[in-house]
Backbone as CSV, one residue per row, in Angstrom:
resi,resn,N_x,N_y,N_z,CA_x,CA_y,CA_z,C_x,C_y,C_z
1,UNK,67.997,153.335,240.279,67.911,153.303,241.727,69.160,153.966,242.308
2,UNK,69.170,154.859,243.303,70.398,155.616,243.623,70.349,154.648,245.227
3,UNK,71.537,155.418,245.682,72.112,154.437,247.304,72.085,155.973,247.577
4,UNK,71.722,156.070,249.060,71.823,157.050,250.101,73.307,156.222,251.072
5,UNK,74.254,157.277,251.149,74.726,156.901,252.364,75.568,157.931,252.507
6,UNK,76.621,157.407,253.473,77.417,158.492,254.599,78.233,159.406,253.734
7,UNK,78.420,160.564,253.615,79.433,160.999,253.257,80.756,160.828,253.877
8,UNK,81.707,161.239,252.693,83.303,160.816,252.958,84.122,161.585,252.843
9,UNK,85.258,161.729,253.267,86.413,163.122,252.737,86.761,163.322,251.240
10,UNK,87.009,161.737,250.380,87.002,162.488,249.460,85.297,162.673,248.495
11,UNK,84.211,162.768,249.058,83.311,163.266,248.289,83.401,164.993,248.083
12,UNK,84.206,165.359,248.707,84.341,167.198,248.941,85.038,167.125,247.309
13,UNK,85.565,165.966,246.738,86.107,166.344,245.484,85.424,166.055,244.152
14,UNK,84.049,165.303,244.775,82.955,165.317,243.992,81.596,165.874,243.965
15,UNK,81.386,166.754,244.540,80.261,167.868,244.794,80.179,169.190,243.677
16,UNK,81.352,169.450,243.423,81.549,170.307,242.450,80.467,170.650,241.347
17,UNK,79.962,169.416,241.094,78.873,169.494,240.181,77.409,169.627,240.415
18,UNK,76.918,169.248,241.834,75.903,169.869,241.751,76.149,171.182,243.057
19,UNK,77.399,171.470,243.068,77.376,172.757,243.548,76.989,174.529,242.854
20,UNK,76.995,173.942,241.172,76.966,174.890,240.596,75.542,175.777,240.546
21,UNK,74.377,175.121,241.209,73.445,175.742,241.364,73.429,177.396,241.732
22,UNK,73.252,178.224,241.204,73.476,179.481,242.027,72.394,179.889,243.237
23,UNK,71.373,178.659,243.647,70.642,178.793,244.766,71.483,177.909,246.087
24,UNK,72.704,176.885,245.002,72.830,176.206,246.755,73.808,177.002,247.527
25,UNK,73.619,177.541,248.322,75.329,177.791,248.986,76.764,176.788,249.002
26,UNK,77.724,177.262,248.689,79.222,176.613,248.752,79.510,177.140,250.058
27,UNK,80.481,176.501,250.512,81.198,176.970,251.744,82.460,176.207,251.176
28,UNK,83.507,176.705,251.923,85.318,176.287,252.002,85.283,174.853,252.422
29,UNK,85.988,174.320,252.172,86.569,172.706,252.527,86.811,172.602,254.160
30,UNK,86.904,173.343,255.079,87.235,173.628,256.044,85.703,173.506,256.651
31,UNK,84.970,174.489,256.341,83.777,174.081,256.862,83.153,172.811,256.583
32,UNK,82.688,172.124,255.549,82.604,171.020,255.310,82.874,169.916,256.175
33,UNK,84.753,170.022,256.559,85.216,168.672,256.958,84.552,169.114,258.620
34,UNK,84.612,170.175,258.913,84.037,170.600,260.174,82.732,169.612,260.359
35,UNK,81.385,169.904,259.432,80.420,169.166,259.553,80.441,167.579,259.972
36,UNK,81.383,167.262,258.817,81.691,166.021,258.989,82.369,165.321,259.905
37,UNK,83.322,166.176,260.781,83.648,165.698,262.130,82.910,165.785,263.566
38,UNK,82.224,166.865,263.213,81.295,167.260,264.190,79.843,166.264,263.992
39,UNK,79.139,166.346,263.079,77.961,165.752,262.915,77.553,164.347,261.545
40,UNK,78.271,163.542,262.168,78.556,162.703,260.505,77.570,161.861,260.139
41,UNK,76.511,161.928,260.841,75.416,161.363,260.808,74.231,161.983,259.898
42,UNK,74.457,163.566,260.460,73.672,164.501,259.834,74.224,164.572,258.212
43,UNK,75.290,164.084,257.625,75.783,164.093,256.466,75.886,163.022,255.502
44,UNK,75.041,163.471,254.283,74.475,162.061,253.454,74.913,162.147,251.949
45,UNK,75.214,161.626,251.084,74.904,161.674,249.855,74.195,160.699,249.006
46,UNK,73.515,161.510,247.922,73.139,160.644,247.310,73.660,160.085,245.670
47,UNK,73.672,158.691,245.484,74.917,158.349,244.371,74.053,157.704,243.247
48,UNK,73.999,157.890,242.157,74.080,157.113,241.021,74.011,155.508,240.931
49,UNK,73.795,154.518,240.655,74.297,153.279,240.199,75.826,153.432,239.296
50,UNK,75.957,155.105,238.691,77.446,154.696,237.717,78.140,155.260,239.109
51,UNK,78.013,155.511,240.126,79.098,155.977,241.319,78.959,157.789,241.081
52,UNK,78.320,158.055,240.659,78.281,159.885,240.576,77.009,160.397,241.263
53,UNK,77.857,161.462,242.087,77.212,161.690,243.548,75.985,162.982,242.995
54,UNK,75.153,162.519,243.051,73.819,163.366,242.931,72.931,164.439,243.473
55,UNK,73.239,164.287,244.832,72.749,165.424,246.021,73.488,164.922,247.064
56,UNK,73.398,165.862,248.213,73.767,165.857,249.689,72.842,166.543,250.473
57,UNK,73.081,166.278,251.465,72.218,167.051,252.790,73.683,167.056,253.683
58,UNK,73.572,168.176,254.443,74.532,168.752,255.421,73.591,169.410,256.786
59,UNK,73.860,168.401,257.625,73.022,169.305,259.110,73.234,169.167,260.144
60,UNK,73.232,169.461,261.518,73.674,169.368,262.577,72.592,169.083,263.492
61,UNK,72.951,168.988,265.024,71.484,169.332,266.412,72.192,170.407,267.108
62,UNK,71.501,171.302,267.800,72.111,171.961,268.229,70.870,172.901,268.798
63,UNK,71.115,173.802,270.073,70.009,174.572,271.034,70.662,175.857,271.113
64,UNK,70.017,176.449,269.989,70.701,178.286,269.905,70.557,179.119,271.165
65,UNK,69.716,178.874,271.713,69.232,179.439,273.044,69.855,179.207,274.471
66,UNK,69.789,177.863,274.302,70.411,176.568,275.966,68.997,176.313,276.277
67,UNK,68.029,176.556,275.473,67.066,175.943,276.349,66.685,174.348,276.042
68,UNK,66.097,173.880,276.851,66.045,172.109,276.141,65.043,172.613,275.069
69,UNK,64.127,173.297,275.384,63.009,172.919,274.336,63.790,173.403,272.797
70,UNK,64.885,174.113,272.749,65.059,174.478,271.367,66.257,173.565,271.085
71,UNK,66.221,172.563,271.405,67.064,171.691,271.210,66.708,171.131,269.256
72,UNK,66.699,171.046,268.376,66.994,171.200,267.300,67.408,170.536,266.018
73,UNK,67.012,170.083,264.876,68.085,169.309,263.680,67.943,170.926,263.218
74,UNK,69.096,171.171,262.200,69.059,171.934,261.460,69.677,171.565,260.084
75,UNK,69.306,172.155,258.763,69.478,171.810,257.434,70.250,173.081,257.090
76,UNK,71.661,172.400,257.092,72.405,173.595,256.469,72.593,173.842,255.430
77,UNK,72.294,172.599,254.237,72.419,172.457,252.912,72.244,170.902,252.654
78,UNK,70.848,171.391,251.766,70.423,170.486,250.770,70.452,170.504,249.279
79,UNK,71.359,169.895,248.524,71.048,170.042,247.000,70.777,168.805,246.334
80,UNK,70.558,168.626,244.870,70.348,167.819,244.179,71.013,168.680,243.128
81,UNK,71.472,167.420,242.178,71.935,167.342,240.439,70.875,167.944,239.838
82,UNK,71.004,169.252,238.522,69.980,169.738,238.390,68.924,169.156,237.439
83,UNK,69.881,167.491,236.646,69.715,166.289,235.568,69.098,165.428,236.635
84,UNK,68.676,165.611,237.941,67.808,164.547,239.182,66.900,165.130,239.705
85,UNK,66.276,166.653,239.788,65.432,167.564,240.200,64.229,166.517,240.270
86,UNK,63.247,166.937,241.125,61.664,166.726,240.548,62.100,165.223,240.555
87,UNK,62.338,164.543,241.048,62.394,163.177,241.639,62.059,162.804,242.693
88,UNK,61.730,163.523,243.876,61.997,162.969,244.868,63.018,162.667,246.121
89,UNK,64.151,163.354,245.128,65.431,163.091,246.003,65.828,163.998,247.118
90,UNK,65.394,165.191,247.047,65.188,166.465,247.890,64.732,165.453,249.252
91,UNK,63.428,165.414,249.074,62.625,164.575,249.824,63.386,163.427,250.767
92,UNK,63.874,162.676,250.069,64.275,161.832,250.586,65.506,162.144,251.421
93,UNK,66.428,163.052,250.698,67.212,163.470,252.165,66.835,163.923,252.971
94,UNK,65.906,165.095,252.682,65.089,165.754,254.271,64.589,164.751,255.572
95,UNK,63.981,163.633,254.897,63.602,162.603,255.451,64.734,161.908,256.192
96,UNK,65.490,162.045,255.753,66.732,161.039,256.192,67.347,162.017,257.087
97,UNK,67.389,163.370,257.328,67.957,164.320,258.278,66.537,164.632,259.052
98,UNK,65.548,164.331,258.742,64.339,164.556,260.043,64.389,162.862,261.140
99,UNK,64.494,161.970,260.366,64.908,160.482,260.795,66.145,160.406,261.919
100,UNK,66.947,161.584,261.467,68.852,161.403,262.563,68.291,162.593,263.904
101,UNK,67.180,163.392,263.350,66.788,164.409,263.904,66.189,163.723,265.445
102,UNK,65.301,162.848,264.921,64.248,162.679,265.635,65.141,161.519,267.192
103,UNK,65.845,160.849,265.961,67.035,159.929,266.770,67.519,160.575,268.396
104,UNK,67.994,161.784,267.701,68.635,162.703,268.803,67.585,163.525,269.779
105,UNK,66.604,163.090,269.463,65.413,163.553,270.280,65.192,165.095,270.411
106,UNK,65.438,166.154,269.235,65.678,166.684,268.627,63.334,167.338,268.622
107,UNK,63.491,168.596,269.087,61.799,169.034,268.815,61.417,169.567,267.588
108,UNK,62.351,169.662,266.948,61.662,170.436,265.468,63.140,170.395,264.724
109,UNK,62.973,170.649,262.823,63.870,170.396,262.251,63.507,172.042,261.465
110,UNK,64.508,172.930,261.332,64.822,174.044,260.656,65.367,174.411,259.782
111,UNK,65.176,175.014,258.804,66.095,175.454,257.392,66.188,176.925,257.229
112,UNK,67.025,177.723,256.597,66.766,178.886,256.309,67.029,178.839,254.756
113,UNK,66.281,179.341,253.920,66.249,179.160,252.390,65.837,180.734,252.020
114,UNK,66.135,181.376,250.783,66.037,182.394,249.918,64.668,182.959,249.948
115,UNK,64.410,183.894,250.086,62.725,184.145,249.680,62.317,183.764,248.444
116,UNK,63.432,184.682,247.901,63.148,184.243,246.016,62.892,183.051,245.794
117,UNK,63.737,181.960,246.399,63.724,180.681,246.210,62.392,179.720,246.058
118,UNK,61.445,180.245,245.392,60.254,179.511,245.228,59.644,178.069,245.002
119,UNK,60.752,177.801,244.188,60.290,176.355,244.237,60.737,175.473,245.385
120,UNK,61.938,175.974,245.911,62.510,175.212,247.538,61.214,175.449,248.594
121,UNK,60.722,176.769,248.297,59.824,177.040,249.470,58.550,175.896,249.484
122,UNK,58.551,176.010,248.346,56.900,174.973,248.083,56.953,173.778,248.125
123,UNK,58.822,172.914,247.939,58.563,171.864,248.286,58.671,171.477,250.017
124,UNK,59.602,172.182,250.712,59.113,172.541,251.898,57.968,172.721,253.100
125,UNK,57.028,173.045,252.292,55.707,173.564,252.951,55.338,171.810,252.582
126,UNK,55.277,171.686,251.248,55.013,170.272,251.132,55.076,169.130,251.855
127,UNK,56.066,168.928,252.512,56.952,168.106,253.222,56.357,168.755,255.133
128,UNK,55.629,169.497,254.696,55.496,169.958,256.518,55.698,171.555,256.973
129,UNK,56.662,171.620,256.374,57.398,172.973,256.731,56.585,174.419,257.099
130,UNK,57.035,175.349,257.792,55.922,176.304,257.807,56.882,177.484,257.455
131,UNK,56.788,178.900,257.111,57.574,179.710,257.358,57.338,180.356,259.045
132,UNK,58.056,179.932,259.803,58.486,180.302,261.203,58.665,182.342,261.348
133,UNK,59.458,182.409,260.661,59.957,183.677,260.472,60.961,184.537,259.592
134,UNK,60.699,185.762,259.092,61.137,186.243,258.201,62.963,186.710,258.473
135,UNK,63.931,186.491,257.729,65.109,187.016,258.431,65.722,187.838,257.117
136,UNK,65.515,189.594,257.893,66.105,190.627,257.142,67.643,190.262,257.153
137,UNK,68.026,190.455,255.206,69.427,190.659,254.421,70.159,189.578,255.159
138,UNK,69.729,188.477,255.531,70.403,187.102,255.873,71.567,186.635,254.879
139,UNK,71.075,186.596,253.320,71.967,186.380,252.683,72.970,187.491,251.909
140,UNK,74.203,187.874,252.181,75.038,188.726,252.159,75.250,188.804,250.376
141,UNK,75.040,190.316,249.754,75.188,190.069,248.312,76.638,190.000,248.359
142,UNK,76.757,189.128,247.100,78.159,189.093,246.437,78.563,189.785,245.270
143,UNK,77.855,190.769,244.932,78.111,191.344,244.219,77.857,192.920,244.413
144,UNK,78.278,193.572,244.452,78.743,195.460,245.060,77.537,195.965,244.739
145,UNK,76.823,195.289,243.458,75.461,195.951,243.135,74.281,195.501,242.857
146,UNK,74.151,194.654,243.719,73.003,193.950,244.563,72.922,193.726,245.746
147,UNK,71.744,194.098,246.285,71.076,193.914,247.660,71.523,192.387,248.088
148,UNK,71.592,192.571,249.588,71.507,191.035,250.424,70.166,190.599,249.969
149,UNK,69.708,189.432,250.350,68.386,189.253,250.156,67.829,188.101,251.779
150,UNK,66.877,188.486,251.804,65.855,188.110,253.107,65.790,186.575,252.952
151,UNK,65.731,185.892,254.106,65.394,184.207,254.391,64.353,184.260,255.093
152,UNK,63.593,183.061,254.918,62.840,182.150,255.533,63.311,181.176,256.631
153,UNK,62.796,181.183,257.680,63.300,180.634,258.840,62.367,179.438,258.624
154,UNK,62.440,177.947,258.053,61.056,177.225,258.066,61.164,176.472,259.188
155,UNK,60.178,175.861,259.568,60.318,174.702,260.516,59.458,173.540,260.203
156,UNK,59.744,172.328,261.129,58.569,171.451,260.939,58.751,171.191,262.265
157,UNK,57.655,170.841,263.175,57.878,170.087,264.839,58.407,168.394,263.801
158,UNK,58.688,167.805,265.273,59.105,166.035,265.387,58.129,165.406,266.254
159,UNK,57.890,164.701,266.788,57.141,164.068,267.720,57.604,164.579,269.241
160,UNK,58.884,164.925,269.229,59.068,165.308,270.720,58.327,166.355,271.114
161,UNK,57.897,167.824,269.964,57.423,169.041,270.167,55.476,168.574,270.011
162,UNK,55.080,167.461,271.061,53.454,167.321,270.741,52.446,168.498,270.568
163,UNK,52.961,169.431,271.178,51.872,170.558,270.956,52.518,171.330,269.700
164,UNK,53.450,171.256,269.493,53.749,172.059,267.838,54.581,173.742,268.181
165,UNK,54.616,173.934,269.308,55.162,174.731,269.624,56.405,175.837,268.897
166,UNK,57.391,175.120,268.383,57.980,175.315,267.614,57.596,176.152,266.476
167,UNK,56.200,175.763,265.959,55.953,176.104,264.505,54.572,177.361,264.709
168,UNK,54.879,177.594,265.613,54.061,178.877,265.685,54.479,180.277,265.554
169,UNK,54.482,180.432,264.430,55.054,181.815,263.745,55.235,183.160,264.074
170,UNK,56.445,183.335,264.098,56.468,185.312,264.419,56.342,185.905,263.430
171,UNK,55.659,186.828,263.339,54.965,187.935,262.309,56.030,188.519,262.001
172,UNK,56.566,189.483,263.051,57.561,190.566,262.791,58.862,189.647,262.251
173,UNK,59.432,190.051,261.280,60.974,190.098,260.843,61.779,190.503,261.678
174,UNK,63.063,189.248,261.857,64.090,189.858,262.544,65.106,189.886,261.859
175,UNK,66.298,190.129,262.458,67.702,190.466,261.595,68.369,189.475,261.737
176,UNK,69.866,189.038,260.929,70.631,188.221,261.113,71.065,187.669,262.850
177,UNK,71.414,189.245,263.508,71.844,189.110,264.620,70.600,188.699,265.444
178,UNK,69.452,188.455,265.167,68.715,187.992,266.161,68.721,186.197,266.278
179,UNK,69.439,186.014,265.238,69.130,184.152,264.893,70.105,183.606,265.632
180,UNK,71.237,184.359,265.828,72.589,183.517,266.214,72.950,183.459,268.026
């Protein structure tokens, strides 16, 4: 049985391990504690019975636009231990950041994930999710000789968005600079 709860400052010194995924994104310690001062609600981990931290979710609310209706949860990062996969635990944080989402009265909850990323996509769709929209070379290569590669904009509405609004899909692909 694992415990869900709040993340802490020093969990930034226990993530290390299921950071090694080469699908989750890392970010600097700086951003991190940012999340965590800014949105500490939106920030969860999940722990072991021996005390070893298993996954996290990292997310914020926020209205890219100013309009109320795009008022917002967003999933900046979700991982799991790759020895906890295929459990359930994915799940259960999403749940637990659509739950803080809905709190904040929040119309729809958003992720942007890998195209490649196939099995994230499918548990996603699973869970609700739709692909919203395509976002050209979103993820910046790190390496001189490889391409950026394209995201998925997913969404799911909340109860605030009753007509679903949110999750009605744009065809055309846009660019990084159109998201921000």
């Amino acid at each position: 049985m694992t415990t869900l709860r709040a993340f802490r400052c020093e969990d930034l010194f226990k993530i290390n391990q299921i950071n090694l995924d080469p699908l989750t994104e890392t970010y600097g310690l700086p951003f991190y504690l940012n999340y965590l001062a800014l949105w500490p609600e939106y920030f969860k981990v999940q722990q072991s019975p021996s005390g070893k931290l298993i996954g996290y979710i990292m997310g914020k609310s926020e209205a890219r636009h100013g309009l109320p209706s795009d008022w917002h949860g967003h999933v900046t990062a979700v991982t799991v231990h790759p020895s906890f996969r295929r459990l359930g635990m994915a799940a259960q944080l999403m749940s637990t950041l659509e739950a803080t989402s809905e709190r904040r009265k929040c119309f729809f909850v958003d992720l942007f994930v890998r195209v490649s990323n196939k099995v994230a996509v499918k548990m996603y769709k699973r869970l609700g999710y739709i692909v919203y929209r395509t976002i050209l070379g979103y993820y910046t290569a790190t390496n001189p000789n490889t391409d950026s590669e394209d995201a998925y904009d997913m969404r799911k509405s909340l109860s605030r968005d009753k007509d679903k609004r949110a999750m009605i899909p744009i065809k055309e692909p846009v660019t990084s600079d159109d998201v921000t």
